[in-house]
N, C-alpha and C positions, 0 to 999 in steps of 0.2 A: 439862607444858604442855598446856592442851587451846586449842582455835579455837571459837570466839564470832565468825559471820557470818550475810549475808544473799547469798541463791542471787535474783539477782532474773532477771527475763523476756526481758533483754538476754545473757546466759549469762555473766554474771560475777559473779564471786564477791568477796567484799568482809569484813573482818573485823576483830579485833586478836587476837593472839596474850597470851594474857593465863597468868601463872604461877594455883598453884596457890591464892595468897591473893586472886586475882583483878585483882592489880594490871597493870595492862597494861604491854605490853613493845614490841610495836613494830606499827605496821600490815600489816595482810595484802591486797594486793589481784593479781588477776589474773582469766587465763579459763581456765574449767572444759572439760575435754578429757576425753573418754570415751577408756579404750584397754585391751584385751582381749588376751589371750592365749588366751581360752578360745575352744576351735574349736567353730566353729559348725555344730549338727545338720543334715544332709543328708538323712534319711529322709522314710517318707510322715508325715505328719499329718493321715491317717483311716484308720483303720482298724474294718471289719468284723469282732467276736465271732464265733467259729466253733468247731468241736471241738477243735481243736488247739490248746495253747499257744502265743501271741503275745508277742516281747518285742520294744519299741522300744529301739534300744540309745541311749536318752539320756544315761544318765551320767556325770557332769564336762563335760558339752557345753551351749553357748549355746542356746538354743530362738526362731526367730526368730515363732514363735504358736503360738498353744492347738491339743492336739492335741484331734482328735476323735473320737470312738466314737459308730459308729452302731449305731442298736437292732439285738439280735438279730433274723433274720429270723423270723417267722412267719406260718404259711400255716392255715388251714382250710377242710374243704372237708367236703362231706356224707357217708356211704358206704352200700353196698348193706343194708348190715346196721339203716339208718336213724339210726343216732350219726354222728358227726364223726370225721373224721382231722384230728387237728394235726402239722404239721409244724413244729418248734422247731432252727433254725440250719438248716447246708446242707440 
């Protein structure tokens, strides 16, 4: 069997349950309920690039937004020698 509906703006769901040769079976209606098991991430979501490896431990876990990565730091600045010191992360 598969479901042939429409999800409309009021959160219910509405359809027919229809067999395989498409012949309909019986009507489908109800309201659509979001429900999770899946635990939801608690860490930061931003993190600054730096020398050391960085791991967010997301995995198997809900994400409640986009993580974000800010630019490496970088610094320049003149030096006695008359060239540039770049400083690249910490």
């Amino acid at each position: 069997m598969k479901i042939k509906g429409v999800l409309s703006n009021t959160k219910r769901i509405t359809g027919t349950l229809v067999r395989a040769d498409d012949a309909p079976m019986i009507s489908l209606s109800g309201t659509l309920r979001y429900t999770s098991s899946i635990p939801t991430y608690n860490g930061v979501y931003s993190v600054t690039p730096n020398s050391n490896e960085q791991v967010l431990e997301t995995q198997g876990l809900k994400m409640r937004q986009d993580v974000s990565v800010k630019p490496i730091p970088y610094f320049e600045t003149t030096n006695d020698a008359g060239g540039y010191t770049v400083i690249i992360g910490e």
